[in-house]
Each structure stands twice: as C-alpha cells, then as structure tokens.
C-alpha positions in Angstrom: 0.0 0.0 0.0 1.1 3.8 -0.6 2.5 5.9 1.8 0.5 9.4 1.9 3.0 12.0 0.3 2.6 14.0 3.8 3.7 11.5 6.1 7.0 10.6 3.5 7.8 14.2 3.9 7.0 14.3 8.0 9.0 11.1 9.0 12.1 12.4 6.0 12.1 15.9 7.5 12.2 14.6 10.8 15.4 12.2 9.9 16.9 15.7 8.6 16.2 18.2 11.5 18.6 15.7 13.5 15.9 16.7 16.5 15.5 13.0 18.1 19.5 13.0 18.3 20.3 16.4 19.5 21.9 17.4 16.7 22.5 18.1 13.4 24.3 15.8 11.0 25.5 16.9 7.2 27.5 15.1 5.4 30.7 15.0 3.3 31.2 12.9 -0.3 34.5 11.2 -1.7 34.7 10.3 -5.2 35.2 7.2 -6.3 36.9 6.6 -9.8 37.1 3.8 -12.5 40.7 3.7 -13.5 39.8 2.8 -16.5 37.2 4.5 -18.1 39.1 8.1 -16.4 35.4 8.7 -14.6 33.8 9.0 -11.6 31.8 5.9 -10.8 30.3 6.8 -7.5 30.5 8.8 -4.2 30.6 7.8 -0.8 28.5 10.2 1.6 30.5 10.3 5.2 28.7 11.5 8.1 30.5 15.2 9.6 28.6 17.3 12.3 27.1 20.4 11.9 30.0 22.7 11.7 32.1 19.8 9.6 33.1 17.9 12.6 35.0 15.1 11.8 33.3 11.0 11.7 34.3 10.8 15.4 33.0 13.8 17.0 29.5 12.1 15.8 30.2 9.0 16.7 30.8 10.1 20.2 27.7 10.6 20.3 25.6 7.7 19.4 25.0 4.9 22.1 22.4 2.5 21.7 19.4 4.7 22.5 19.6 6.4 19.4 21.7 4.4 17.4 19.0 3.0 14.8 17.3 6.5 14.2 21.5 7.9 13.2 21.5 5.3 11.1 18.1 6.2 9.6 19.0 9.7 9.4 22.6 9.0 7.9 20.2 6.9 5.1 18.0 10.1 4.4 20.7 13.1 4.9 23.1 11.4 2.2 19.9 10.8 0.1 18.7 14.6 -0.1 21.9 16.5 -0.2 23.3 14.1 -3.0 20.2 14.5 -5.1 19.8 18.3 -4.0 23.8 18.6 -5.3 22.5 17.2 -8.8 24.5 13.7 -8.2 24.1 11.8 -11.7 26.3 9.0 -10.2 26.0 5.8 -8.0 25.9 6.9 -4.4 27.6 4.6 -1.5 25.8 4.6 1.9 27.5 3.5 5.0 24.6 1.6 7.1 25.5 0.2 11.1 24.0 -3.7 10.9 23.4 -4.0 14.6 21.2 -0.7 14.3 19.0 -2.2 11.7 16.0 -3.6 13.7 14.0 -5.1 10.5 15.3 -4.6 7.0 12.6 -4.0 5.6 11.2 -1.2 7.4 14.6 0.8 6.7 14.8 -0.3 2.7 11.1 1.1 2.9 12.4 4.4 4.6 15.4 4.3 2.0 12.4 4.0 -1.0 10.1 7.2 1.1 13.7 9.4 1.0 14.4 8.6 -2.5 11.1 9.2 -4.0 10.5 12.6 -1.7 14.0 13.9 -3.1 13.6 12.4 -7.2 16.5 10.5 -6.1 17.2 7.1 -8.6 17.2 4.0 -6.2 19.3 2.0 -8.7 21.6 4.1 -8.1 22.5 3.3 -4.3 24.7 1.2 -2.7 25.1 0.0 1.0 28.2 -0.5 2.4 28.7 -2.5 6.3 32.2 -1.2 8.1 34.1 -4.7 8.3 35.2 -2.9 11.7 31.9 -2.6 13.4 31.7 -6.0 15.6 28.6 -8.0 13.8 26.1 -9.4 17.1 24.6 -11.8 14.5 26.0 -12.9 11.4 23.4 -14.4 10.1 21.1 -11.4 10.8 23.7 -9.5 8.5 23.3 -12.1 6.1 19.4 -11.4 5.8 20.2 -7.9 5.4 22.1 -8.3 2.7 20.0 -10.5 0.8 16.9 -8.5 1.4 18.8 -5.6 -0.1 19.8 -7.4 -3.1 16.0 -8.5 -3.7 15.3 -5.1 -3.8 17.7 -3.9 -6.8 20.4 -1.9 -4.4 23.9 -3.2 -4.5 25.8 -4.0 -1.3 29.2 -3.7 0.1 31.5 -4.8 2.4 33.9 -1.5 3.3 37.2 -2.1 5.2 38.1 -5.6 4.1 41.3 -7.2 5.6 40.5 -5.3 9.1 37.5 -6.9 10.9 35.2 -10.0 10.8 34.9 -10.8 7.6 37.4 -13.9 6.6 37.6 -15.3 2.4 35.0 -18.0 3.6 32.6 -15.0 4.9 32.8 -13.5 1.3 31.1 -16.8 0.2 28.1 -16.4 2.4 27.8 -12.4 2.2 27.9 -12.3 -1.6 28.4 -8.8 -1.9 28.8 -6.8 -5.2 31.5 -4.5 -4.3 34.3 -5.7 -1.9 36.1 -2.6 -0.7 39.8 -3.1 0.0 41.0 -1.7 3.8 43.6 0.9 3.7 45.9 -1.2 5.9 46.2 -3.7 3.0 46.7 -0.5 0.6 49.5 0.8 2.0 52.9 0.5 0.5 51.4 -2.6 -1.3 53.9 -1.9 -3.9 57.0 -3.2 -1.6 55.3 -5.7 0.7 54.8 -9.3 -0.8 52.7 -10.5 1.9 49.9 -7.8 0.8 50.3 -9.1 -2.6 49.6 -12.1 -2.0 46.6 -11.5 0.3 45.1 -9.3 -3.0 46.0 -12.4 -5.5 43.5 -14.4 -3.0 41.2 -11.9 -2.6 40.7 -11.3 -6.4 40.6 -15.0 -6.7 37.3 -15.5 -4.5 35.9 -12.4 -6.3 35.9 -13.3 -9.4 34.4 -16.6 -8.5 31.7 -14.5 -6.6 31.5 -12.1 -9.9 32.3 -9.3 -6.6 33.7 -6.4 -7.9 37.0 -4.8 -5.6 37.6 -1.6 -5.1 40.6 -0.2 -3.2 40.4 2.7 -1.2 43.1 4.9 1.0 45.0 5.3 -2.3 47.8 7.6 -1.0 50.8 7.9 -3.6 51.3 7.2 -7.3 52.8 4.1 -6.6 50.0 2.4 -4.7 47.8 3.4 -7.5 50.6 2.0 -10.3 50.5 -1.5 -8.5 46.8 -1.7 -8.1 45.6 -0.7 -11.6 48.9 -3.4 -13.0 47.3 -6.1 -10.7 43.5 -5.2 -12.7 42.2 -3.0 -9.7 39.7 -0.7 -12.1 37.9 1.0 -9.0 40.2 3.4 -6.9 39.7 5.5 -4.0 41.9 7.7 -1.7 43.7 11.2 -0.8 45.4 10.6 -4.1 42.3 11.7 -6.1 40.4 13.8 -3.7 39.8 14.1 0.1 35.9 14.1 1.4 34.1 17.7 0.6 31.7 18.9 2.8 28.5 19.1 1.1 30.3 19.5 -2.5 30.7 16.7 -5.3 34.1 16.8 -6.9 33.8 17.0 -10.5 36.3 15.2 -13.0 38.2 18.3 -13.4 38.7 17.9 -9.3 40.3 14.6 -9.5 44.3 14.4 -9.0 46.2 11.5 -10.1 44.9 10.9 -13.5 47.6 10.1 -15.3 
C-alpha cells in the first residue's frame, strides 16, 4: 500500500532536523573513480557534524538509545543532499547492521527518502564497516539478501581489518568488496599484501564481486593496483571528502 505524500515528507524531514538525536548531522562525499574508463563511478557520503566535525565527533555521540534513528538519518541526509547537489552518479551509503532492527522497514524508509528527493534508487549502494563487531552474522546475512532482492547493490567497506574472513565472502555475496587501507599501504614493496590481494581477487571473481581499493595515497600504490586489474580506486590521491560538495572530474588528481 502507498504511503501518503505527507507522512513521506513528516517522517524524511524529521530524519533531517537531527531533532531526536540532539543534533545536526551533514554530510561530506568522496569520489570514487574507475581507472579505466578516467570517470567517476560513484561517491561515498560520510557522516561530519554540523559545523564539519570530523566522523568521530559524531560517533561520540551515538549509544544505543539512538543508534537505529542515526543510522536512519545518515540513510535520508546522504539521500537529499546528493540529489539536491545534482548527483548523476552511484551513491555509496554506509549503514551500522546492529542498528538495523527489521530490514525492511529501513529499505522502505530508504524508498520514502528517495522518491521525496527524485532520487534514482538504482543508483544506491550500501556498504557495512568490516570494523563494526557483527552481534549476529546471520542477521547480516538477511540484510544483505533482502537488499539485493530489492535492486540496491551491497558492500563490504574495510576488508582485511575486521570479521569478515575469504569463507565470509562466500556467504555475504556482496557486489563490491572494498579493500582496507591497511592492505593499501605500501602494497607496492610488501609481498605479503600481494599475495593477500591475488586471494582476494581470486574469490571475487568466483563470486563475480567487484574490488575496489580505497586509501589510495601515492602514485605508486595506485601503479600496483591498476597493474594487478584493480579498475575501482579510491583515496587522498584523487580527492579528500568535501563537505557538502561533489568533486567534478576536473577535481580529481592523479589521473595520469
């Protein structure tokens, strides 16, 4: 059934005011690129404070009372300022698992956000910190699924740092695997990390996953990925997180 227009826009606006936490969250976007077509492929929205307070000085302030109504208002904050910004690309949403009561009362807040801001759903994708300890597993597990019945893609952000083991991958099936930072760096002179990539790619392409490696710092991180067949790069390299603002490709360093 429906949802009156009026009550979309009540329970959206609410999300926005930031009222029921105490305060105001905006949010800050960080281009993602495909090496290979020289484009931006997507942004990921990260949650800053009012003034442009850093991820932390929010965090700080979510507990448990009011973690599931962040995490809806993270959903609907990245939704209207990436479609009031003009955003033509794929937009990555971070989501907190053990703040999502019933998936599908937050994809149907996800759906009320999009259509209130003319927002394309196809083009969102969730991401789950590898970092965040997961209660349940196999609650995640339903999440994802239930998001992937509903057309959104899903992502794992932070591989190599948290939970998720190569045998998790299996069960998680997600469409993007983002790589952690701490397997990024200096990649280029440490064989270990190599290796762990080679096996990563492996599964991946046995999943049909696709990787994406972010914390790119210097050239040659970025020269070892793209010669291993990394196509989706993110990182300082290219461009740092902009407060409200979506880098355009004449904003992107590290092109060539």
């Amino acid at each position: 059934m429906d949802i009156p227009v009026q009550i979309k826009q009540q329970s959206c606006m609410d999300c926005l005011s930031g009222q029921s936490l105490g305060f105001e969250i905006k949010m800050a976007f960080q281009p993602i690129i495909d090496w290979q077509q020289k484009e931006i492929f997507a942004y990921e929205a990260l949650v800053r404070g009012p003034e442009g307070q850093g991820a932390g000085w929010v965090f700080e302030r979510i507990n448990d009372k009011n973690k599931y109504y962040f995490d809806q208002s993270c959903r609907v904050k990245a939704i209207e300022t990436a479609s009031r910004l003009g955003c033509d690309r794929l937009l990555s949403i971070n989501f907190l698992p053990n703040a999502v009561y019933n998936p599908e009362t937050c994809i149907r807040a996800t759906i009320e956000a999009a259509t209130l801001f003319h927002f394309d759903l196809e083009k969102i994708i969730f991401e789950v910190t590898e970092t965040e300890e997961i209660i349940n597993q196999e609650k995640l597990k339903r999440i994802f699924e239930s998001y992937a019945r509903h057309g959104f893609r899903t992502a794992i952000d932070d591989f190599g740092s948290g939970f998720a083991g190569l045998e998790w991958l299996y069960s998680l099936r997600p469409a993007i695997l983002k790589l952690d930072m701490t397997l990024i760096r200096d990649i280029h002179l440490d064989e270990a990390k190599q290796q762990r990539l080679a096996a990563v790619q492996q599964v991946c392409r046995e999943l049909g996953a696709m990787i994406l490696a972010e914390g790119i710092e210097v050239e040659e991180e970025r020269d070892f990925l793209v010669n291993a067949g990394i196509r989706y790069l993110q990182g300082y390299l290219f461009a740092r997180p902009a407060l409200e603002h979506l880098a355009g490709q004449d904003e992107i360093n590290g092109w060539q």
